[in-house]
N, C-alpha and C positions, 0 to 999 in steps of 0.2 A: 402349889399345894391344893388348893381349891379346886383346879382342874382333874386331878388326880381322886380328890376324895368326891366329884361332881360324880366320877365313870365308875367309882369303883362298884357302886353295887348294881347297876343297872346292865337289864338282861341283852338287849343288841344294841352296837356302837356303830353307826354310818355314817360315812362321808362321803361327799361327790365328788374331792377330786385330793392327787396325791399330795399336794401340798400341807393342805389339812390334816392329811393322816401324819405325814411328817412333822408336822408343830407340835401333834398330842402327844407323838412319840417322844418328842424334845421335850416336853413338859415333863416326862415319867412314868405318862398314863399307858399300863401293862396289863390291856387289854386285847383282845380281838375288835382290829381295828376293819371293817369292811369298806372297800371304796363302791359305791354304786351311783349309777346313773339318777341324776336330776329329775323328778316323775313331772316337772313340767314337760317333761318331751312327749306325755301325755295327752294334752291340750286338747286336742280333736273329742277325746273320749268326755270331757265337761264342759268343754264350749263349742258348742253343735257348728258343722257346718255353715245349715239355714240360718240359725242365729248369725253369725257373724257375719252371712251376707243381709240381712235383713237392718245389722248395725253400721254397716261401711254402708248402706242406700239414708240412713239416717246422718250420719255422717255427710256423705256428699249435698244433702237437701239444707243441712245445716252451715255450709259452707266449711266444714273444717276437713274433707277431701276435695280435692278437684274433681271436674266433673268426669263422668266414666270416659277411656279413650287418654284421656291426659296422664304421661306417666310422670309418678313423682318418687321421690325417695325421703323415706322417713328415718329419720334421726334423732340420737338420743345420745344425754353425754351427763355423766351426774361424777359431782368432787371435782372438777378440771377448773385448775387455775388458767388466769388470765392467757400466762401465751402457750395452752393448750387451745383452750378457744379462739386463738386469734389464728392458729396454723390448720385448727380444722374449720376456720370461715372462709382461709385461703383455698384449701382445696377446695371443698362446695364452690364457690366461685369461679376457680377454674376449668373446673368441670361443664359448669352451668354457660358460662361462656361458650362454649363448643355444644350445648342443648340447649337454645332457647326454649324449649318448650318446656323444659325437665322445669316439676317443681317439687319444691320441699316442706315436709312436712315435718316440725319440730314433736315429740313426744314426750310426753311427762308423765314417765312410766313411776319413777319413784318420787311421791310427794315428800316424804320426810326425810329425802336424801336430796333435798333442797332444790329438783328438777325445777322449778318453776323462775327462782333466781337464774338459773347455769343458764337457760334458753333463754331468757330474755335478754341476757346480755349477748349470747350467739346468734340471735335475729338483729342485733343494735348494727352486728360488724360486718354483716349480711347486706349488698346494696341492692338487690331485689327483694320485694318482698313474697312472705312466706308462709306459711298458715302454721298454725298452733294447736294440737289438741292440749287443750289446757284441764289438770286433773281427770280423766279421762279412766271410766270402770274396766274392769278387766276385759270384758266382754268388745269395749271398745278400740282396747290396745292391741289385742289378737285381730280384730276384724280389721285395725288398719296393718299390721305389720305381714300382712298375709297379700290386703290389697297394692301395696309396694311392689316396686320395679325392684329394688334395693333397700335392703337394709342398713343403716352407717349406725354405729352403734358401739361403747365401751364398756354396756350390760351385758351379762350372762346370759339373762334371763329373756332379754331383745333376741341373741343370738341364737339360741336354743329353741325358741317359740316360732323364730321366724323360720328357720332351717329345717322344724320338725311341721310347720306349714306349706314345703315350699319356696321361701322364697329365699333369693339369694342373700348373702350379707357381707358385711365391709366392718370388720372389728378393729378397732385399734388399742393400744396400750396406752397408760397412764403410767408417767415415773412416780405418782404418789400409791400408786396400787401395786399389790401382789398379783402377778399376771398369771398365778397356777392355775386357777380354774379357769381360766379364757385357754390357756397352754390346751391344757386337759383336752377341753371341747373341741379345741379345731386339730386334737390332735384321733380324739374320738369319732369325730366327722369326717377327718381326711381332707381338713378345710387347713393347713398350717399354711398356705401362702394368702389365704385371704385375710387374716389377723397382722396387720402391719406393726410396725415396732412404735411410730409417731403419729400422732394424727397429719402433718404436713404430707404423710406420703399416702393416704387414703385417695388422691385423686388419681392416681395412677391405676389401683386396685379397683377403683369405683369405675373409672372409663371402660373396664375387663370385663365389667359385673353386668353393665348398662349394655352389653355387645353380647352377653347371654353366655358368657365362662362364668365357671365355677359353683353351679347348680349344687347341692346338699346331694348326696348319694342317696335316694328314698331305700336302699337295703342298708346303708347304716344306720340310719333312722329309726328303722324298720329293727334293725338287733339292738339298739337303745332300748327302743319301746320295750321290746323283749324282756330286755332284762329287767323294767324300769318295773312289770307287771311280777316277776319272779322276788324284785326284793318286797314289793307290797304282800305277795303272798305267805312269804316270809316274814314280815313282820306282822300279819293278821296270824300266823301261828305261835308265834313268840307271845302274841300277847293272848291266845289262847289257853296257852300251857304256863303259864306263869302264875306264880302262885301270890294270892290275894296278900298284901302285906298289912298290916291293923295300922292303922294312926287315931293316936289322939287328938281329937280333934279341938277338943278343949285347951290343951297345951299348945297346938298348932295354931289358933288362933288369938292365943296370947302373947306368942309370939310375934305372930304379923303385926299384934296392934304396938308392939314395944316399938318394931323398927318403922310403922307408920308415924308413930309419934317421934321419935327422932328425925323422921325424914321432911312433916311438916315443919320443926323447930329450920333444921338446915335448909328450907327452901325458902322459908322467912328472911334468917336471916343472907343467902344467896342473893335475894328480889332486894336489900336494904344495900347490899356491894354494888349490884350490878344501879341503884340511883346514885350511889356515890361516884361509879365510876362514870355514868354519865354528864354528871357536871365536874370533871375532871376535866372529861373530855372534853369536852366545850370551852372551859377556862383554856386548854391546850392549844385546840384550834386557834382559839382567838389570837395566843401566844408567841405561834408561831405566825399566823397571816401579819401582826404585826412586828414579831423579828425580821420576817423577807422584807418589810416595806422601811425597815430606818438600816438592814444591811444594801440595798437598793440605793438607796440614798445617801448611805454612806459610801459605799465606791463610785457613785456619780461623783461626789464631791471631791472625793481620795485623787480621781483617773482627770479632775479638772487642776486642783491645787498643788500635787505631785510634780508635775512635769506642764507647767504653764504656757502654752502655747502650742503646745506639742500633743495636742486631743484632737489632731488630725484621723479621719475612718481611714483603717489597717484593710477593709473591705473597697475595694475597686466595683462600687454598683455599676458605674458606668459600665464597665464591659459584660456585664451581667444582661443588659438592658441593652446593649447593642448585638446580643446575638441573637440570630437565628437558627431558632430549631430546625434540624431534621425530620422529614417527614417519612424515610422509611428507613428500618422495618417498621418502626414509629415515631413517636414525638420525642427526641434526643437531640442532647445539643454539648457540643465542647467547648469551654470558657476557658478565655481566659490572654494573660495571665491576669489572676484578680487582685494580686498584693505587685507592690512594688517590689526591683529586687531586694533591696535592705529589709525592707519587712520580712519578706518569701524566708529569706535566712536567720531572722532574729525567730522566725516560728518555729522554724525547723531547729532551731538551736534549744532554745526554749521548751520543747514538747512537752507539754506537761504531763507527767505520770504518776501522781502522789495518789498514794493508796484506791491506784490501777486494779480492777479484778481481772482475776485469770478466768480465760472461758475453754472450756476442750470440748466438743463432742461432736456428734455428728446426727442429720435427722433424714439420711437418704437421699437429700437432695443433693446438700454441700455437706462439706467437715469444715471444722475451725479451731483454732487454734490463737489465739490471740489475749492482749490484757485491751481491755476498755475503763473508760474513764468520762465519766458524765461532763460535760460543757454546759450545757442548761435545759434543766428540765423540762420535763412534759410543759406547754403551755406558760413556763414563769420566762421573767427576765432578766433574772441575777444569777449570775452565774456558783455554780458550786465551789465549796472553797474557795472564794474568793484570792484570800490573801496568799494562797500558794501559787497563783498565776503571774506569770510577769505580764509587766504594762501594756505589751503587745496584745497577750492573748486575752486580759481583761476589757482590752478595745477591743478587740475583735467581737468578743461577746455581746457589749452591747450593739457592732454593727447590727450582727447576727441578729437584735434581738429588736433592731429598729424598725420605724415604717419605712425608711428609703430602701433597704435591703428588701421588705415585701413589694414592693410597687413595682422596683426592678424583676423580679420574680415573675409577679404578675403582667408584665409587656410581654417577659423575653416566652414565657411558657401557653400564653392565652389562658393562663386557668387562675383565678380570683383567689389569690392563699391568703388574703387579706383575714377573712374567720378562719382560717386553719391554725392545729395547733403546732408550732415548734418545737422538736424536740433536738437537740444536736450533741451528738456523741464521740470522742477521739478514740480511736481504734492506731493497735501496733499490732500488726501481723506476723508471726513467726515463719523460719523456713517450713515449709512443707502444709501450711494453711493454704485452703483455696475455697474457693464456689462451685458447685458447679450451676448449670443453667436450671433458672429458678423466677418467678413472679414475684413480684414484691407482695404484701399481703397486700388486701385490698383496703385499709386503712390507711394505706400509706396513698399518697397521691402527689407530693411533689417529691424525688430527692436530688439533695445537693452533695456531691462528692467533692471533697477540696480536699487535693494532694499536698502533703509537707513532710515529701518524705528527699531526703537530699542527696541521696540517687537514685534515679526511676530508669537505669538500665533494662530495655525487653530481655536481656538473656537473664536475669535477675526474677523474673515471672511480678507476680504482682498486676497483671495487664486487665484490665478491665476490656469482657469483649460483649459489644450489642451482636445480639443475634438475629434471627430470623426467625428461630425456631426453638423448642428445645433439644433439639440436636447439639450437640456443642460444636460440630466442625462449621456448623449454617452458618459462618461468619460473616458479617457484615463491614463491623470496623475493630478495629482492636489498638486502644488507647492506653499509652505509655501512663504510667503514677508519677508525671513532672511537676516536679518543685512549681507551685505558685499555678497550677493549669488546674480546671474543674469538671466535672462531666455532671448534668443536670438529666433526669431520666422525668419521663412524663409517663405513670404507672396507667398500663392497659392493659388488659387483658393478650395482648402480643409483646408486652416490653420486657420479650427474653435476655437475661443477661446473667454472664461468668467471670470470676475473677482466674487467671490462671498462678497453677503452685508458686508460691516464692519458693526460689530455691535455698540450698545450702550455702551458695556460693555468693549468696547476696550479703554484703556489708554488712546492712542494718534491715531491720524489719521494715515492714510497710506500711509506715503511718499515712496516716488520715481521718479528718473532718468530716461526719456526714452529718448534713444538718437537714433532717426530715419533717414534712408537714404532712401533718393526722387530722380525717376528719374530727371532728368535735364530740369532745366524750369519749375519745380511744384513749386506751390506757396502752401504757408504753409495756412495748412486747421486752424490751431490756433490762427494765426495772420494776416492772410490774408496779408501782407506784414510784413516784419522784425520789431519787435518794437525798438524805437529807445533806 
């Protein structure tokens, strides 16, 4: 209703792209609805040329471009939850790897669309460092997004400024956003294959961009502009010919002051909730840091007096710590077996799966299909649900969760996971789930894959293959998912790896243990925080 009586009297209705004209439609609004071009595609005609090189020389002297000759790609990402940013840290990464020289430049094109938050956490997951235009005038965001090799970007308004500047761009999609107007634009520019569907798959689009495909057409551009000067003319006639309407200015103003006074009462009392709820919060916090620490203590005590004598480690370090990685195609190594056989079976018997989530999708890289089920959290040491695991798999956890299982770790791998954080997840794979060849994110740096699944037949698929490449045929080795064996992967910028389809004809799914170590301060790409 509100939308409807917003349009009804007012003399031209414009939108940039069809989605919009389709919402007002849905709403009721029985208007002439126009779709027109964005008049940021304008840009050149209010921020001069000379200007803009005169603010990229200000910029370079100020250290927030690299110096001229060094090419970089500028970057911008506003609303993107955690493992949006952890798949688009991974490409930048991977790309980066293959350009040492490429650097990147974060941009904080929209301040009150919390840019400043979303990028500092997108530089934290970044193992190079990176430069920042932090709050940055208009004048300064045209002048670097012009100066760019590449644009990487999930704004409109990045895409459109850069494209009607020149320079190339790498758009990606958000599942929390409406993707109409990015649809619109690159379907406007003839750009639809450089607008990818996830950010994980921007490195592919970006390595195309950096080799000089996919240029902005300057005559589409060129018929934007066009148009963009015909609806301005248009609406300088509209409001030409429109006829003066009287307002009371008296009563208009008594109004505003009614809903300004309600609006202070409600922001009062808003500012009086919002310190309520912060010493909630805080009583909460406290709450829980000390439920983890007497449920911790109480399954220490449970996993000693339960079964007395029999708090023997379900975890075989020893063979952890006896093996020797492989050195190509990288640092990879095959364990095992790491349980006895009695244990191997009582795991596999045992799986635990109480209130398991279901996962389906796919991100270009791989598809999946599988239920997952926490083992222990980000960085903690007790495991989830405790009391729904049997005695094995609550030993197991504390192996997992001890310093003998890091020390081992740290012989067998050369890499110190001693400050890494733990996270360890059980996965059951369906028929027809797979990987395909994929980097691990760059947050990730140790993983540990432990099979319990109790048959790991190759014609069953399930195979986990080290590569050489992203090629999927560049095979290396291609390791069976056997009961009680483990595969350890040492994340490099080369440690390509697939899982191949389980089939239909496989018994049971393809369960498995992956117990991963994150640098410090990564948030878990699976649960975006610790589930409770």
């Amino acid at each position: 209703p509100l939308l409807r009586r917003a349009c009804a009297s007012v003399d031209l209705l414009t939108v940039r792209d069809t989605g919009s004209k389709a919402r007002l439609e849905a709403a009721g609004v029985d208007r002439d609805i126009q779709v027109v071009p964005d008049t940021a595609v304008l840009i050149d005609d209010v921020l001069t040329a000379p200007d803009r090189a005169a603010a990229a020389e200000r910029l370079r002297v100020a250290g927030v471009l690299p110096p001229p000759g060094t090419p970089f790609v500028a970057v911008h990402a506003s609303f993107s939850a955690p493992g949006t940013l952890a798949e688009l840290a991974g490409a930048l990464e991977e790309v980066r790897s293959r350009h040492p020289q490429l650097e990147v430049v974060l941009v904080e094109i929209g301040p009150t669309h919390g840019d400043a938050a979303t990028l500092r956490s997108l530089a934290r997951q970044l193992t190079r460092t990176v430069r920042t235009a932090a709050d940055p005038t208009l004048l300064e965001v045209a002048a670097i997004l012009e100066a760019a090799e590449v644009v990487v970007a999930s704004s409109f308004h990045a895409m459109l400024v850069a494209s009607a500047l020149g320079t190339r761009t790498v758009g990606f999609l958000q599942s929390s956003h409406r993707p109409a107007k990015l649809v619109d634009l690159s379907r406007a520019l003839d750009r639809e294959a450089w607008l990818v569907d996830r950010p994980s798959m921007v490195a592919t689009a970006l390595e195309a961009a950096l080799a000089g495909e996919g240029p902005a057409d300057p005559d589409l551009v060129a018929r934007m502009a066009r148009a963009s000067r015909a609806h301005l003319d248009h609406l300088t006639d509209v409001l030409l010919r429109a006829e003066p309407r009287t307002v009371d200015l008296d009563e208009r103003t008594a109004a505003h002051g009614h809903l300004v006074d309600r609006l202070a009462v409600a922001a009062a009392r808003e500012q009086r909730l919002r310190e309520d709820l912060q010493v909630v919060d805080t009583h909460l916090r406290g709450a829980r840091s000390a439920a983890r620490t007497w449920e911790a203590a109480f399954w220490r005590l449970e996993a000693r007096t339960a079964d007395a004598g029999d708090d023997r480690p379900v975890l075989d370090v020893g063979a952890i710590e006896a093996t020797e990685l492989e050195e190509e195609p990288y640092r990879w190594g095959l364990v095992g077996p790491v349980f006895a056989p009695e244990a191997a079976a009582g795991l596999a018997r045992t799986f635990p799966l109480d209130e398991a989530e279901e996962r389906q999708g796919t991100d270009g890289r791989r598809s999946w299909s599988y239920r997952v089920r926490c083992l222990l959290p980000m960085d903690r040491s007790t495991p989830v649900r405790p009391h729904a695991l049997d005695p094995l798999w609550r030993q197991l956890a504390d192996d997992l969760a001890g310093p003998a299982y890091r020390r081992a770790l740290s012989r067998a791998t050369g890499v110190d996971v001693a400050p890494l954080h733990l996270e360890a997840n059980l996965f059951s794979y369906g028929p027809g789930a797979f990987q395909e060849p994929h980097l691990d994110l760059p947050e990730k740096v140790v993983t540990h894959l432990l099979w319990v699944n109790e048959d790991g037949e190759a014609e069953y698929g399930g195979c986990l293959r080290i590569l050489r490449s992203r090629d999927p045929e560049d095979l290396h080795r291609e390791l069976l998912p056997t009961l009680g064996w483990s595969a350890l992967l040492v994340r490099s910028p080369e440690s390509w790896h697939s899982v191949t389809p389980v089939t239909a004809a496989a018994p049971m799914d393809r369960r498995a243990l992956v117990a991963t170590f994150h640098r410090p301060g990564s948030v878990s790409t699976m649960w975006g925080e610790a589930p409770d």
